[in-house]
C-alpha positions in Angstrom: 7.5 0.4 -20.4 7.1 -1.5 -17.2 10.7 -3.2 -17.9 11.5 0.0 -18.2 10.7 1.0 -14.9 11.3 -1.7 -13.0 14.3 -3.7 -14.6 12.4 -6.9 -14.6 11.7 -8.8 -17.6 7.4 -8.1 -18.7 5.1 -10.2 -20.3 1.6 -9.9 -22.2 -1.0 -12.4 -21.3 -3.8 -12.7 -23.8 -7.2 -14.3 -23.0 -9.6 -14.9 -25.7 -12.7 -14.0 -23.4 -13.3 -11.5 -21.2 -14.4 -14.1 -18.6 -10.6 -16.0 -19.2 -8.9 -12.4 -18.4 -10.7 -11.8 -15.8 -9.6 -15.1 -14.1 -6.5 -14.5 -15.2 -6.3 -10.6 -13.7 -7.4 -12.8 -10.4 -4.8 -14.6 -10.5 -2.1 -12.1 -10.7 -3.6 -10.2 -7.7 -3.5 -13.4 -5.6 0.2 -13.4 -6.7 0.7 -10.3 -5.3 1.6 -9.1 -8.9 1.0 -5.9 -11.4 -1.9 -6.5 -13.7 -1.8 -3.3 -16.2 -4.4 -3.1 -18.9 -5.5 -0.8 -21.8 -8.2 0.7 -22.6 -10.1 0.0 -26.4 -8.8 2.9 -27.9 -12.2 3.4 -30.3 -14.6 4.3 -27.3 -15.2 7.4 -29.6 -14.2 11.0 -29.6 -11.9 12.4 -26.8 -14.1 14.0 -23.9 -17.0 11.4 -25.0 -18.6 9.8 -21.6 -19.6 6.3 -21.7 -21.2 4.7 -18.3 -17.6 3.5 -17.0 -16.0 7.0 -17.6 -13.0 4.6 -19.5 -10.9 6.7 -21.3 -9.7 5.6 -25.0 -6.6 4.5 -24.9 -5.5 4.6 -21.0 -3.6 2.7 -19.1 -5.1 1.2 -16.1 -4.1 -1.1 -12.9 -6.6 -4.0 -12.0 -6.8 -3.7 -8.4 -9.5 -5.8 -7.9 -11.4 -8.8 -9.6 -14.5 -10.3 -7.4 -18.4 -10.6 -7.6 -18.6 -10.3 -11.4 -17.1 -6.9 -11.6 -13.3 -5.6 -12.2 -11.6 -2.7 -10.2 -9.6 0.1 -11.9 -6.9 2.5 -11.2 -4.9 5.1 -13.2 -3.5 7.1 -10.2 -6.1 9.5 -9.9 -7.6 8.4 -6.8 -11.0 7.4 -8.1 -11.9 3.8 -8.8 -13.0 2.6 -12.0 -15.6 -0.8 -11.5 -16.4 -2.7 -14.9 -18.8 -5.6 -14.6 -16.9 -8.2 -16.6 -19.6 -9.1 -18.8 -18.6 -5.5 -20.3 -15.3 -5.8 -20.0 -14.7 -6.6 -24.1 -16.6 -3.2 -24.5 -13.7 -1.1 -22.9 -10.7 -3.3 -22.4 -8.5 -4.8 -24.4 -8.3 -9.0 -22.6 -4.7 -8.6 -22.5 -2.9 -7.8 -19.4 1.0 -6.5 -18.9 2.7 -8.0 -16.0 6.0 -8.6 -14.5 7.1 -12.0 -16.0 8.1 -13.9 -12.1 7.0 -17.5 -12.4 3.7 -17.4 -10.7 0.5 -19.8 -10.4 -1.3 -17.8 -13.0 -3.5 -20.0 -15.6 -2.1 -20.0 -18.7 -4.6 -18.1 -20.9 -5.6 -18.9 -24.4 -8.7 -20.4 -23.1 
């Protein structure tokens, strides 16, 4: 979808920890790029509240990664902070960016 939307090639970067992603989400926002990720979609049943108030299956934009804890957005205007040692919880460790050469480590890690 994002190719979609911008005409620009995409890519999906997957990181076997959710300590790797989370560099790798940093390194995409110091590249001034998109970091779009997606949330586990068995957090249980629709409507269900878990501390994080992820919802199953939703999109999200990392807008920030720094002091242990990951910064989320899906447009409507409240932030969404994950520390990352619970980011495997809720998130899915693979990111959808646009796929401009950048100084991103390679994941796989």
């Amino acid at each position: 979808m994002l190719t979609q939307i911008t005409g620009e090639p995409a890519r999906v970067i997957t990181s076997r920890t959710a300590e790797r992603a989370a560099a790798v989400w940093r390194g995409l926002l110091a590249d001034h790029k998109i970091a779009l990720v997606q949330a586990k979609h068995d957090l249980g049943e629709a409507g269900t509240a878990n501390p994080y108030d992820v919802r199953a299956g939703e999109v999200y934009e990392v807008t920030a990664v720094r002091r242990g804890r990951i910064t989320l957005s899906n447009g409507t205007g409240r932030d969404l902070v994950i520390p990352v040692s619970k980011l495997g919880d809720y998130l899915y460790t693979s990111v959808t960016t646009l796929d401009a050469q950048s100084s991103v480590p390679h994941a796989g890690s």
